[in-house]
N, CA, C and O atoms as a GROMACS GRO file, in nm:
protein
  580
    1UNK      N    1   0.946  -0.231   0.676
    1UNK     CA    2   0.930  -0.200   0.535
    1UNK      C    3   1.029  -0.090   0.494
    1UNK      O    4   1.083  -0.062   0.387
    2UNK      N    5   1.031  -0.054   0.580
    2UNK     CA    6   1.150   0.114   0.530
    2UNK      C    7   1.302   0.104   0.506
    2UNK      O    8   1.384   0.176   0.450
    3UNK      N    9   1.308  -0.027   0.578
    3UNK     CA   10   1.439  -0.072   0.582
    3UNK      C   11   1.445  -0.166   0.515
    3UNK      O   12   1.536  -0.242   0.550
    4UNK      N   13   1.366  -0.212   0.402
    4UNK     CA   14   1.346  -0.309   0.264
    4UNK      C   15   1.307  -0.450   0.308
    4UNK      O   16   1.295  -0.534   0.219
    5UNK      N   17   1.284  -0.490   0.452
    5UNK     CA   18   1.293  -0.658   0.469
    5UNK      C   19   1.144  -0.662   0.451
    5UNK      O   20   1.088  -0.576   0.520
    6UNK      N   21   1.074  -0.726   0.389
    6UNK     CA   22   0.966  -0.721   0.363
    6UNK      C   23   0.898  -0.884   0.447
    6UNK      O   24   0.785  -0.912   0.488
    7UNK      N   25   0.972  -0.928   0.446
    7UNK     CA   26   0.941  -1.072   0.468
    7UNK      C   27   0.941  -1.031   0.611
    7UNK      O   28   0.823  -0.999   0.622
    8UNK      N   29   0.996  -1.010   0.735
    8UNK     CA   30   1.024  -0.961   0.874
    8UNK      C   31   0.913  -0.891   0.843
    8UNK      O   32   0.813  -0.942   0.894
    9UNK      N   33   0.890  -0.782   0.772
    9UNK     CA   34   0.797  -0.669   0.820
    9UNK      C   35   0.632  -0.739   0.823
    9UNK      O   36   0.545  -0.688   0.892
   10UNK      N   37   0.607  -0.856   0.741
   10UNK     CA   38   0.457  -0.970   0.686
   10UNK      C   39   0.477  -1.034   0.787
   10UNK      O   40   0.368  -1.059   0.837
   11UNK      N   41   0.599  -1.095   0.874
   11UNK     CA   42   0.549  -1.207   0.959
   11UNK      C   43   0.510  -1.138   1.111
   11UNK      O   44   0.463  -1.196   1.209
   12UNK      N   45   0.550  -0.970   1.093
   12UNK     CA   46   0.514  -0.933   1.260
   12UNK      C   47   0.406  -0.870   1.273
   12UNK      O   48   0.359  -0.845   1.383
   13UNK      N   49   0.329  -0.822   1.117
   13UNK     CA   50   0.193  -0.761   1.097
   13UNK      C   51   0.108  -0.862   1.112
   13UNK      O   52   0.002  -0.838   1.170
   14UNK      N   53   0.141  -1.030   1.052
   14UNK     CA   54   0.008  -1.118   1.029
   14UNK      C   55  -0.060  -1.165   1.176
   14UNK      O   56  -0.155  -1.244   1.180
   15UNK      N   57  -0.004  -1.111   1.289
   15UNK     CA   58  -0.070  -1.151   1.390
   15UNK      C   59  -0.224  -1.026   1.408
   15UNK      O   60  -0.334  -1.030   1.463
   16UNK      N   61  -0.147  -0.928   1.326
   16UNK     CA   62  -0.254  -0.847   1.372
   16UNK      C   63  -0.379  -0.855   1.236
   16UNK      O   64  -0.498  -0.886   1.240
   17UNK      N   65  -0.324  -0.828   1.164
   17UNK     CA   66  -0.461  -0.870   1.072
   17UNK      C   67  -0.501  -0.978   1.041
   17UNK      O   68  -0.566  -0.991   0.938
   18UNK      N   69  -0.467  -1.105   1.138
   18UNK     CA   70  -0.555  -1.247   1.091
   18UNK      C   71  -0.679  -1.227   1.107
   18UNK      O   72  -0.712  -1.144   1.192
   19UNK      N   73  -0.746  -1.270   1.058
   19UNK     CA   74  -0.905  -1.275   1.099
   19UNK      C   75  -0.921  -1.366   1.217
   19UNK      O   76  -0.970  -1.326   1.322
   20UNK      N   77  -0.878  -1.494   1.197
   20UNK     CA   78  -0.819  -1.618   1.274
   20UNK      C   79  -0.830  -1.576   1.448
   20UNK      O   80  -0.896  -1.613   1.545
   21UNK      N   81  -0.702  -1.457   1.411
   21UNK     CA   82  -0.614  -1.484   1.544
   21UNK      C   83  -0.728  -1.362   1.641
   21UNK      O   84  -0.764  -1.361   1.758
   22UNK      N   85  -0.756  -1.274   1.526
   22UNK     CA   86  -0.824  -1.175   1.641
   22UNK      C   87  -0.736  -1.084   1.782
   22UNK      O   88  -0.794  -1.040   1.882
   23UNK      N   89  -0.586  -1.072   1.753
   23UNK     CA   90  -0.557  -0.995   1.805
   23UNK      C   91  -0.530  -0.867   1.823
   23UNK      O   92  -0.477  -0.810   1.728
   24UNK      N   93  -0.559  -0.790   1.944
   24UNK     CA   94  -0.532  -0.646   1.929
   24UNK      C   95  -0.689  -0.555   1.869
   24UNK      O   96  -0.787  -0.596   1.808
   25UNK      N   97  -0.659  -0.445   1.910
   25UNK     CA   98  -0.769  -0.328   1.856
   25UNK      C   99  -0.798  -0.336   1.713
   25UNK      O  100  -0.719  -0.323   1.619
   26UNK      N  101  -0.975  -0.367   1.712
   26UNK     CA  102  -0.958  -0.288   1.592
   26UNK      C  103  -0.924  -0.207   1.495
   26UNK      O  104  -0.910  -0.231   1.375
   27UNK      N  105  -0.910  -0.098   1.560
   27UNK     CA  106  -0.838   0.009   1.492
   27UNK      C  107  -0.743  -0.017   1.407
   27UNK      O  108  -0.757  -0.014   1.285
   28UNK      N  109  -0.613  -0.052   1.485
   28UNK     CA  110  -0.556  -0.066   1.495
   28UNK      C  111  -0.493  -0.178   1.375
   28UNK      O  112  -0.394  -0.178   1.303
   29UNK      N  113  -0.592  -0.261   1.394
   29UNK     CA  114  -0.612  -0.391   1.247
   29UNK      C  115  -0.661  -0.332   1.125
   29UNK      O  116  -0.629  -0.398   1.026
   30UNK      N  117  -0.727  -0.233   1.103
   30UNK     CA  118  -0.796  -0.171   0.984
   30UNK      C  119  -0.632  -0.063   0.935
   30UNK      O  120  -0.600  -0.039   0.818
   31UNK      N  121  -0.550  -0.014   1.069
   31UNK     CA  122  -0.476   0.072   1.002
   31UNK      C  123  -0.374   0.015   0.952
   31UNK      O  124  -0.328   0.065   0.850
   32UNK      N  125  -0.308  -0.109   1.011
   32UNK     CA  126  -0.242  -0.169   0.971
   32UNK      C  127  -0.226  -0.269   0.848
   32UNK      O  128  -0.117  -0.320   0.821
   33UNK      N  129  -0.367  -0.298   0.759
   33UNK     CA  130  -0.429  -0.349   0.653
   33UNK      C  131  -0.327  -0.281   0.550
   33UNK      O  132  -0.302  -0.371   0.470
   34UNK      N  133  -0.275  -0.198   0.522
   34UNK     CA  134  -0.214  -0.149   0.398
   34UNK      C  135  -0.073  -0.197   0.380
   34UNK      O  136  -0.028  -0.250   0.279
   35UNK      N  137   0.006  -0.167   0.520
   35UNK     CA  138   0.131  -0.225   0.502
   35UNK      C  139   0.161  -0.334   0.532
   35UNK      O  140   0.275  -0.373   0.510
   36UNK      N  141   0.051  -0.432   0.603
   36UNK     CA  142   0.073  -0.574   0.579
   36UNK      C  143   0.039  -0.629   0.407
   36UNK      O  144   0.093  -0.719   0.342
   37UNK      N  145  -0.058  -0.544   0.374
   37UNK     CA  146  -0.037  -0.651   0.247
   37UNK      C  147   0.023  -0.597   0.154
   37UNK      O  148   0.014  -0.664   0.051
   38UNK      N  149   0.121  -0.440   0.136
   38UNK     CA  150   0.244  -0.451   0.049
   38UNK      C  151   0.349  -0.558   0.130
   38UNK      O  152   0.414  -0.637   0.061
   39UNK      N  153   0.359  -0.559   0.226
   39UNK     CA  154   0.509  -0.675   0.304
   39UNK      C  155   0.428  -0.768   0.247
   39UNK      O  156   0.492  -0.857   0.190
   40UNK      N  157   0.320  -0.779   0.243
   40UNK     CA  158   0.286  -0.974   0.221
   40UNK      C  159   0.354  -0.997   0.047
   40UNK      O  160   0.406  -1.101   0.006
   41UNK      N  161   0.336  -0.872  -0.027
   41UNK     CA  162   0.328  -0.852  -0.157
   41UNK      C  163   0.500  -0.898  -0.210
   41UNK      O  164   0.544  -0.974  -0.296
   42UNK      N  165   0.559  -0.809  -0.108
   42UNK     CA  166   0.684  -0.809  -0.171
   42UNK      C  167   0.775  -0.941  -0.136
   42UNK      O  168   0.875  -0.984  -0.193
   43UNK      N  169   0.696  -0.994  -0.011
   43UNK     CA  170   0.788  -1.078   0.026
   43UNK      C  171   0.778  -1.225  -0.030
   43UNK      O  172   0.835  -1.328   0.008
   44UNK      N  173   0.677  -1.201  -0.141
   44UNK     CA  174   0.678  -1.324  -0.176
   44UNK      C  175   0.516  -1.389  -0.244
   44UNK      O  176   0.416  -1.343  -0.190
   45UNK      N  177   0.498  -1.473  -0.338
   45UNK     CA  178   0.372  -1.490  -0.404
   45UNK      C  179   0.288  -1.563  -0.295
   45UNK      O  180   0.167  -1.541  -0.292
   46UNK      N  181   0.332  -1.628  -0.226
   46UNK     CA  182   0.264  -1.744  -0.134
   46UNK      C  183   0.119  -1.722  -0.095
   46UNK      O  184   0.020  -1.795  -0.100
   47UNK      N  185   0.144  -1.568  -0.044
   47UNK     CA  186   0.052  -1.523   0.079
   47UNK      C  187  -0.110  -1.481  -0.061
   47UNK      O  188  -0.094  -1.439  -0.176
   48UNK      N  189  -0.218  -1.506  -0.005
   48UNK     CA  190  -0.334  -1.514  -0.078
   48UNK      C  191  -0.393  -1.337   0.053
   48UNK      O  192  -0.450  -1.357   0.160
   49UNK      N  193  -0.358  -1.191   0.001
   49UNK     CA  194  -0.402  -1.127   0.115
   49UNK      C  195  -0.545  -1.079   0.008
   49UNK      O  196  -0.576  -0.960   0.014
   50UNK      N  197  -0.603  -1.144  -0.058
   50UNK     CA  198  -0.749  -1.027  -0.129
   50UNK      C  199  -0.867  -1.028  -0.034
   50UNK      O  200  -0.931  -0.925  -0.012
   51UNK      N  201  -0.900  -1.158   0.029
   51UNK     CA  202  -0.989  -1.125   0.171
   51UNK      C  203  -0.956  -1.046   0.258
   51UNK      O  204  -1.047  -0.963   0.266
   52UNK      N  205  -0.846  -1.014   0.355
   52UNK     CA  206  -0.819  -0.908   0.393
   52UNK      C  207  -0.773  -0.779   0.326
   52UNK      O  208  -0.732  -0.683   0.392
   53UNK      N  209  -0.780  -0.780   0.211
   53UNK     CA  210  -0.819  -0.650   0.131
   53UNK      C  211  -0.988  -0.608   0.110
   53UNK      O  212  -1.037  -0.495   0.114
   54UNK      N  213  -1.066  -0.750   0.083
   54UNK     CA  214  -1.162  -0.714   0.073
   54UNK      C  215  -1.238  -0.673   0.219
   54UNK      O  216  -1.342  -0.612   0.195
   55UNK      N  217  -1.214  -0.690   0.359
   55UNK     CA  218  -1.233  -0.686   0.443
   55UNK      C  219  -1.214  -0.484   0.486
   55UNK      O  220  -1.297  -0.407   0.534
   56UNK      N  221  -1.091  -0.464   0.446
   56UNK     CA  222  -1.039  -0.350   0.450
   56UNK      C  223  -1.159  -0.251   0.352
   56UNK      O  224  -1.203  -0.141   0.387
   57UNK      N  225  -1.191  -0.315   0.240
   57UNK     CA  226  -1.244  -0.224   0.192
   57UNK      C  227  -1.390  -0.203   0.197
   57UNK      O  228  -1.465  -0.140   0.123
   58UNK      N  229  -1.416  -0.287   0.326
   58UNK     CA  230  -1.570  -0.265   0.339
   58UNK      C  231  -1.583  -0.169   0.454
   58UNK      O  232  -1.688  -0.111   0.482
   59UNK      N  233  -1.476  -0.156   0.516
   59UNK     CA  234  -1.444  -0.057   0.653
   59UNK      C  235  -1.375   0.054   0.557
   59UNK      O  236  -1.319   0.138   0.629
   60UNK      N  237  -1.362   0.077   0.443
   60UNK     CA  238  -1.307   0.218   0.408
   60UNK      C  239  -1.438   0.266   0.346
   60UNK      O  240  -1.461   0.387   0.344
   61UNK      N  241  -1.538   0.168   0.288
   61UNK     CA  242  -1.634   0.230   0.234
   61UNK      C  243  -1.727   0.278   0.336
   61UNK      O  244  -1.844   0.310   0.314
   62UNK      N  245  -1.663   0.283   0.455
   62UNK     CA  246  -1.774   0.385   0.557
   62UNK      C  247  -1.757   0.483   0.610
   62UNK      O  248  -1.826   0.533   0.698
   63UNK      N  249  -1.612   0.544   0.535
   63UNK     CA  250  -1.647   0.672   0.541
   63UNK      C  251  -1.529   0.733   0.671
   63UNK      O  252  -1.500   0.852   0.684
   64UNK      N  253  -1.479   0.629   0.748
   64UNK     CA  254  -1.435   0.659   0.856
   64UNK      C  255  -1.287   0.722   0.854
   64UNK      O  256  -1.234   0.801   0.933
   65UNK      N  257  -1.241   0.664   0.744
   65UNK     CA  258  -1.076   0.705   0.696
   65UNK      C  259  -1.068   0.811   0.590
   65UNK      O  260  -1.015   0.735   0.508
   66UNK      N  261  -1.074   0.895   0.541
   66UNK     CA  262  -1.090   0.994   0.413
   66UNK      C  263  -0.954   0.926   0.317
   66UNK      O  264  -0.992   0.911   0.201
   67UNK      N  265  -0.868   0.899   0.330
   67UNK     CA  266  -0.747   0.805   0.264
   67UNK      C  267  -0.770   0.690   0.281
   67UNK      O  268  -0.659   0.640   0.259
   68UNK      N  269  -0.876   0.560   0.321
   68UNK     CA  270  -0.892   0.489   0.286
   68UNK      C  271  -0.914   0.437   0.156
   68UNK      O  272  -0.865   0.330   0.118
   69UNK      N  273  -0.998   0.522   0.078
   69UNK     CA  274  -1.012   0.438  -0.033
   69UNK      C  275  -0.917   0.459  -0.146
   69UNK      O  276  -0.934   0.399  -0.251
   70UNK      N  277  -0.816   0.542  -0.130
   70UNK     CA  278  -0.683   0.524  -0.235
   70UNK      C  279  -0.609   0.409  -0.190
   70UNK      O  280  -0.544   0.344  -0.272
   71UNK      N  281  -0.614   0.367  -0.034
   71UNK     CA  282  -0.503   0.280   0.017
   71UNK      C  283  -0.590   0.123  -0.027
   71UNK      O  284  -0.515   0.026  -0.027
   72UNK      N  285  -0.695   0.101  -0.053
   72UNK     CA  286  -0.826   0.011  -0.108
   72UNK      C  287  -0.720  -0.018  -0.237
   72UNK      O  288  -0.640  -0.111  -0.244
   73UNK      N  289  -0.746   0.109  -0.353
   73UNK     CA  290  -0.694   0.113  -0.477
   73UNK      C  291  -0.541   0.068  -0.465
   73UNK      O  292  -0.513  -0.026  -0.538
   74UNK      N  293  -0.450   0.111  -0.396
   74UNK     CA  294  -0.326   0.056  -0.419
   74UNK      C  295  -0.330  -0.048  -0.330
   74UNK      O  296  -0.211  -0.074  -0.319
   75UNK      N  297  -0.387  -0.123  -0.260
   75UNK     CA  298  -0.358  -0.298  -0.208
   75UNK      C  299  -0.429  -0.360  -0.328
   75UNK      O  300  -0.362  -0.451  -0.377
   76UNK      N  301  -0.557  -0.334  -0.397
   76UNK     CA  302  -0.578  -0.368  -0.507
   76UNK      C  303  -0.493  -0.376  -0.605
   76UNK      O  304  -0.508  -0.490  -0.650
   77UNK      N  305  -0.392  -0.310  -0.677
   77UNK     CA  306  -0.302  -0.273  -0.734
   77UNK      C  307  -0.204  -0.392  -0.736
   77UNK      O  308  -0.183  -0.476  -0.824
   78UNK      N  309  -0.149  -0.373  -0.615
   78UNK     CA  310  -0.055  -0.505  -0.573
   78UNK      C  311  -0.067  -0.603  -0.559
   78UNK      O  312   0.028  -0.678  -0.537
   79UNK      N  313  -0.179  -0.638  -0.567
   79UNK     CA  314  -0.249  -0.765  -0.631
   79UNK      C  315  -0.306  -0.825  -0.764
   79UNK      O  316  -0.292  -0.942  -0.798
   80UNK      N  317  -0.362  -0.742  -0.824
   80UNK     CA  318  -0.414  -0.753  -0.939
   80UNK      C  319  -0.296  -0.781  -1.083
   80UNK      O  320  -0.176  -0.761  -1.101
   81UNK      N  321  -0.428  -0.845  -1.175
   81UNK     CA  322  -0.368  -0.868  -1.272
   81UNK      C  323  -0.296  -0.709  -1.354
   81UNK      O  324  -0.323  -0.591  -1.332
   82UNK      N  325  -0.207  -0.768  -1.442
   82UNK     CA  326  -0.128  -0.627  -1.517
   82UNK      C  327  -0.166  -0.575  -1.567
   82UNK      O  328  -0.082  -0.485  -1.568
   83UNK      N  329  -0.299  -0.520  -1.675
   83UNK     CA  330  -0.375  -0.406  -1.665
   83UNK      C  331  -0.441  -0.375  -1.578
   83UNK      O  332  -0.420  -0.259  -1.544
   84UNK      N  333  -0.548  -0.450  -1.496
   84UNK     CA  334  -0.578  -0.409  -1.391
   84UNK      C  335  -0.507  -0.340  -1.283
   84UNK      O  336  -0.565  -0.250  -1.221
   85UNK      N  337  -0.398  -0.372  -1.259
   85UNK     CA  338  -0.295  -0.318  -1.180
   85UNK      C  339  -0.224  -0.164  -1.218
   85UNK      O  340  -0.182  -0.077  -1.141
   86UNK      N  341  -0.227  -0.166  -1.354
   86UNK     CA  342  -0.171  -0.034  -1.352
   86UNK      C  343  -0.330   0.070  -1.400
   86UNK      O  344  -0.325   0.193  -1.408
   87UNK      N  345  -0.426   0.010  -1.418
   87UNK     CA  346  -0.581   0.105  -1.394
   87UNK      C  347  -0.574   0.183  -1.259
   87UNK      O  348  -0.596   0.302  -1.234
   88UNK      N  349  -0.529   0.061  -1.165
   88UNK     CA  350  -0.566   0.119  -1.015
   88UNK      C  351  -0.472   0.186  -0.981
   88UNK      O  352  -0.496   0.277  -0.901
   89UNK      N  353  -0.351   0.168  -1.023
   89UNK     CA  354  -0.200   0.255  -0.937
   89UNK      C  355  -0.247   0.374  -1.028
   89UNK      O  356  -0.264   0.474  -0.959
   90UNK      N  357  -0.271   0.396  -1.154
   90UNK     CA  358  -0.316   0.522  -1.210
   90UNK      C  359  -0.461   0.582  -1.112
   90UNK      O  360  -0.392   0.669  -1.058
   91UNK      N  361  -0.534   0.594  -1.079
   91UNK     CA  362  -0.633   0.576  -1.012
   91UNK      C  363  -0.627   0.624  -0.875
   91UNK      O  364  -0.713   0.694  -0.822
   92UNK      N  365  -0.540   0.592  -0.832
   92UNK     CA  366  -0.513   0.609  -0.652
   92UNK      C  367  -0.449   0.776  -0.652
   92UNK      O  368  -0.485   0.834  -0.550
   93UNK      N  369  -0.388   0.836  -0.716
   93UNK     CA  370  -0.341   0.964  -0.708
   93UNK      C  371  -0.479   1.030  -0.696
   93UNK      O  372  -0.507   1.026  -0.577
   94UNK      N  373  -0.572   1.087  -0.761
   94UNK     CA  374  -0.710   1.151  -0.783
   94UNK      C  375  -0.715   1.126  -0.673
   94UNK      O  376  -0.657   1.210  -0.604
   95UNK      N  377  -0.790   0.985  -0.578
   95UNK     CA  378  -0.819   0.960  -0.456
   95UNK      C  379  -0.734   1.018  -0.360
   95UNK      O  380  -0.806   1.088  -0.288
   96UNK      N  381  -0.650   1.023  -0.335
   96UNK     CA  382  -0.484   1.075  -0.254
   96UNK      C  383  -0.519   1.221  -0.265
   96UNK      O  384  -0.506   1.281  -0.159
   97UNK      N  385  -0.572   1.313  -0.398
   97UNK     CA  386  -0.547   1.414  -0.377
   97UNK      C  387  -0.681   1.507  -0.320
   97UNK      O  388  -0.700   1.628  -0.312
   98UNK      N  389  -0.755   1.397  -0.287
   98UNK     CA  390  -0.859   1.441  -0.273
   98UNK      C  391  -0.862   1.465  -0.077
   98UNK      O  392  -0.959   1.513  -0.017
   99UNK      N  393  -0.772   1.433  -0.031
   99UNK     CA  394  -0.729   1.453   0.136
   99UNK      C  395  -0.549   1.498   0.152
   99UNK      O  396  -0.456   1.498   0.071
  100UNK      N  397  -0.558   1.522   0.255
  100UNK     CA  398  -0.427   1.578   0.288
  100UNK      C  399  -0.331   1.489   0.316
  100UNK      O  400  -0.269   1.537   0.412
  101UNK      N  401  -0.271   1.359   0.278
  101UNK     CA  402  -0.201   1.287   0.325
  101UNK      C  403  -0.085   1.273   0.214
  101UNK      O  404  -0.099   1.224   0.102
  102UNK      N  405   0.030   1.327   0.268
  102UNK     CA  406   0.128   1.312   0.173
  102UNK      C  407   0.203   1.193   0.217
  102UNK      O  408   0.276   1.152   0.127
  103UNK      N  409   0.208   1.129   0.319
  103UNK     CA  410   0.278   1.028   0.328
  103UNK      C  411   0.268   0.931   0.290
  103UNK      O  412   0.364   0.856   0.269
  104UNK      N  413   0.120   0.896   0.263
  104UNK     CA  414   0.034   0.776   0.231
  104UNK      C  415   0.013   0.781   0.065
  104UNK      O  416  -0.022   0.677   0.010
  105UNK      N  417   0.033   0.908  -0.019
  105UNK     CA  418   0.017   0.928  -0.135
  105UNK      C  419   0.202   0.891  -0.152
  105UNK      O  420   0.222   0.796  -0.227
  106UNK      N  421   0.266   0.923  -0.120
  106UNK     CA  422   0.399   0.898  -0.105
  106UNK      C  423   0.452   0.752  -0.133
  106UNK      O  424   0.542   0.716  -0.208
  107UNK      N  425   0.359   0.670  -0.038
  107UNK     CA  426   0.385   0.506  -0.008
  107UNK      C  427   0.312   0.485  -0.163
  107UNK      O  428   0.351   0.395  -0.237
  108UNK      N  429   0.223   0.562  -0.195
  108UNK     CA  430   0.141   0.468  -0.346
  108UNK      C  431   0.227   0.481  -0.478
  108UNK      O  432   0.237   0.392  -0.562
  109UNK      N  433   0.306   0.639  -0.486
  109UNK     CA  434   0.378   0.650  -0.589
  109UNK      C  435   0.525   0.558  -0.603
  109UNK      O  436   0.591   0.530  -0.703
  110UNK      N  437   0.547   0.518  -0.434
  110UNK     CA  438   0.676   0.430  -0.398
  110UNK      C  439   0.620   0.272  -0.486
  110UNK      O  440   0.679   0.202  -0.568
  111UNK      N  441   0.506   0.262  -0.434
  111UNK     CA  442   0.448   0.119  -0.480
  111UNK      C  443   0.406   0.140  -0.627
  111UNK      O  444   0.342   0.064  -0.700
  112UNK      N  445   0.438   0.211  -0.642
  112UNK     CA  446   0.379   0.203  -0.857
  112UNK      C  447   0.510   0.213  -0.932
  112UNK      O  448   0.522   0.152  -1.038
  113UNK      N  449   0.624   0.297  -0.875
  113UNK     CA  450   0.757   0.258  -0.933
  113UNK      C  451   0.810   0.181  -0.932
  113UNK      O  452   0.886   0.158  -1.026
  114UNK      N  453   0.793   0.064  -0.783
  114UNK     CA  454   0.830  -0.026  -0.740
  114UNK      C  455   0.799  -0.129  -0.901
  114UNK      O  456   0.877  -0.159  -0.992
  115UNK      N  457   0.634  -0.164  -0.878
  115UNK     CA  458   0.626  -0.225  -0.961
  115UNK      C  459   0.636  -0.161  -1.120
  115UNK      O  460   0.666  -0.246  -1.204
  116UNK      N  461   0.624  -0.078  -1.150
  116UNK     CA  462   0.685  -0.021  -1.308
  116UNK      C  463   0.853  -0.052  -1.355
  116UNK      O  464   0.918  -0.051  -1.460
  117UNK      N  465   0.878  -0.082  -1.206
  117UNK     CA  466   1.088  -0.133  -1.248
  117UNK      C  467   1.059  -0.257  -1.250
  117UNK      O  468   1.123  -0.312  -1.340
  118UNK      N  469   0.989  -0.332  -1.190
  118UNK     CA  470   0.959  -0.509  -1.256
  118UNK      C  471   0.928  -0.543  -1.327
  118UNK      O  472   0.950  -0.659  -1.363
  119UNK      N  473   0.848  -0.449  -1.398
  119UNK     CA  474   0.805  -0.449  -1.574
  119UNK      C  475   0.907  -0.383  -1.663
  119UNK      O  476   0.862  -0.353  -1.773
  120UNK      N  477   1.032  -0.354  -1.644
  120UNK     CA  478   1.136  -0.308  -1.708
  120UNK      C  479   1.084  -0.206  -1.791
  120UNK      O  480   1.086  -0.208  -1.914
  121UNK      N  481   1.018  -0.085  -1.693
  121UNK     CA  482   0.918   0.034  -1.796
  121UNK      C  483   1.052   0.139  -1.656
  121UNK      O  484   0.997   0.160  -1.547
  122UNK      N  485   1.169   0.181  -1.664
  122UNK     CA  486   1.290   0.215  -1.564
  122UNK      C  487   1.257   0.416  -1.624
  122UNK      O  488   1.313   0.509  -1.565
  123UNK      N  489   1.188   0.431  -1.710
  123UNK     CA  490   1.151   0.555  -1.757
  123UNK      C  491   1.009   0.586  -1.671
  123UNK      O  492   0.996   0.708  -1.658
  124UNK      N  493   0.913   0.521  -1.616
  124UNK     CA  494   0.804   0.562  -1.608
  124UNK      C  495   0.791   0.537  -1.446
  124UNK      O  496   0.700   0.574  -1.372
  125UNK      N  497   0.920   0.455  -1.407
  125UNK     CA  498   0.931   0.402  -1.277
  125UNK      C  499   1.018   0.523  -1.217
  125UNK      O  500   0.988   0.569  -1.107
  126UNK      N  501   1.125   0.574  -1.290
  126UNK     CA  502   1.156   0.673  -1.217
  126UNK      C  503   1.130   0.798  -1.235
  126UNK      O  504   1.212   0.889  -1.220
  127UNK      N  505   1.022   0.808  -1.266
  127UNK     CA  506   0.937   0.906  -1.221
  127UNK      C  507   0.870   0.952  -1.102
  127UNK      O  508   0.899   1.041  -1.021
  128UNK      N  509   0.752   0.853  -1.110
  128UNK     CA  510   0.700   0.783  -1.002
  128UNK      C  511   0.772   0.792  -0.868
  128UNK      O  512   0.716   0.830  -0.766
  129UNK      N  513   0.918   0.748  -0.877
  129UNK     CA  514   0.956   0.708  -0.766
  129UNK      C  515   1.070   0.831  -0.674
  129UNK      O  516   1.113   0.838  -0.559
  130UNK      N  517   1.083   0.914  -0.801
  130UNK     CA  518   1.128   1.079  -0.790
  130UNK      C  519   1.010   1.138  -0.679
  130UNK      O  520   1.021   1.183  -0.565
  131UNK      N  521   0.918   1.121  -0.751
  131UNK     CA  522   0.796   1.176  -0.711
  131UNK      C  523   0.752   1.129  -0.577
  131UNK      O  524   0.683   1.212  -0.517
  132UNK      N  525   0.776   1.006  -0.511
  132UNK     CA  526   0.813   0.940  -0.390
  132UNK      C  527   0.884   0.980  -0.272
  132UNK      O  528   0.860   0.978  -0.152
  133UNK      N  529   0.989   1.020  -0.356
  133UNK     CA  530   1.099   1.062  -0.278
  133UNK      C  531   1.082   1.211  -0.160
  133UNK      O  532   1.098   1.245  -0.043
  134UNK      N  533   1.029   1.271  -0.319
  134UNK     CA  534   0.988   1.413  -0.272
  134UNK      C  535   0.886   1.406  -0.163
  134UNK      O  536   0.904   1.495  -0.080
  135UNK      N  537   0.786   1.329  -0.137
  135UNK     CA  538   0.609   1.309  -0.092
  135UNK      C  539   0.678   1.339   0.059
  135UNK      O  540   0.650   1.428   0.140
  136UNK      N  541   0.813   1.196   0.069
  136UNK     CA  542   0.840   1.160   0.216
  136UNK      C  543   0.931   1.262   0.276
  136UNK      O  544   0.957   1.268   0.396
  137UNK      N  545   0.975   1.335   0.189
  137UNK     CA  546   1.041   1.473   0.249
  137UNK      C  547   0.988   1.581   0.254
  137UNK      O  548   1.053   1.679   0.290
  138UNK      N  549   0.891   1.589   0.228
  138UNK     CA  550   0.758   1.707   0.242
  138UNK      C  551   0.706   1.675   0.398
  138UNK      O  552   0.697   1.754   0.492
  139UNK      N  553   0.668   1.510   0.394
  139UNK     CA  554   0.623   1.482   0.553
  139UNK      C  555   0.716   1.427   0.673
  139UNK      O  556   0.705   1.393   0.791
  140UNK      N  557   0.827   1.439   0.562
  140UNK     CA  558   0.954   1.408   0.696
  140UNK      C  559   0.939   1.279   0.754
  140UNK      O  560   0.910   1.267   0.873
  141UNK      N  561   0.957   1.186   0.682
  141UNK     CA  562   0.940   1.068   0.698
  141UNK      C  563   1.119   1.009   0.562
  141UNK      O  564   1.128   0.962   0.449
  142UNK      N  565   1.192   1.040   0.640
  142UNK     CA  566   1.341   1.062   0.610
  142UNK      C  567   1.381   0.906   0.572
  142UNK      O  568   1.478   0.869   0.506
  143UNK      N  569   1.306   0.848   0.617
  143UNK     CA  570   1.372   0.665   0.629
  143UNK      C  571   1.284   0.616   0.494
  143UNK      O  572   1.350   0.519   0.457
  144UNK      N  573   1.204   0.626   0.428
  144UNK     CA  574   1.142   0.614   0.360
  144UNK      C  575   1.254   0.706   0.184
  144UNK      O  576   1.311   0.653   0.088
  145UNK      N  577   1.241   0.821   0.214
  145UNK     CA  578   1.316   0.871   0.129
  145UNK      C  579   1.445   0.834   0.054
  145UNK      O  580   1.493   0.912  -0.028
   0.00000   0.00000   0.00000
């Protein structure tokens, strides 16, 4: 994902979050739930990921992740219809600021500019995506930036 191939980055995650396939740690499948379904997102309409969103968000509503439920709100986001979508990308900051994770608040403001430049809104996107920039150089996450 950091290196923009989005399509590569969906076909080497979907082994781990199939429901299907059942491979690998749990854990491991719950943490990986966020950036498989922006790669599923970007790489293309095909992929149907709202069951494994909704799956994700029955394991964030327990409490176990404190940044789970902003990362809930922005896979929601990237799915949803266009008000709905920008309710939740508005929405996910409050959640984000409510724990210490700048990297992951970082990836949501990346994913709301993302989509605010596909809506040809290039004022409200680069904001957002200023604001991105900064998140991943606060946590040193340089490839992202």
């Amino acid at each position: 994902m950091g290196h923009g191939d989005a399509e590569h980055a969906a076909a080497r995650l979907v082994p781990l979050v199939d429901a299907e396939l059942r491979r690998g740690h749990f854990g491991l499948r719950v943490m990986t739930v966020p950036c498989y379904v922006e790669a599923a997102v970007l790489a293309g309409p095909d992929v149907d990921v709202r069951d494994v969103i909704d799956q994700y968000a029955v394991w964030a509503g327990m409490g176990a992740d404190p940044q789970a439920p902003a990362l809930v709100l922005r896979c929601r986001a990237l799915v949803g219809r266009e008000v709905r979508s920008e309710e939740l990308f508005i929405a996910a900051p409050a959640e984000h600021e409510k724990v210490n994770g700048p990297y992951e608040h970082a990836r949501t403001q990346l994913a709301h500019g993302m989509w605010l430049r596909r809506r040809r809104r290039p004022v409200e996107a680069r904001a957002q995506l200023r604001s991105a920039v900064l998140g991943f150089e606060q946590c040193g996450a340089d490839g992202w930036g």
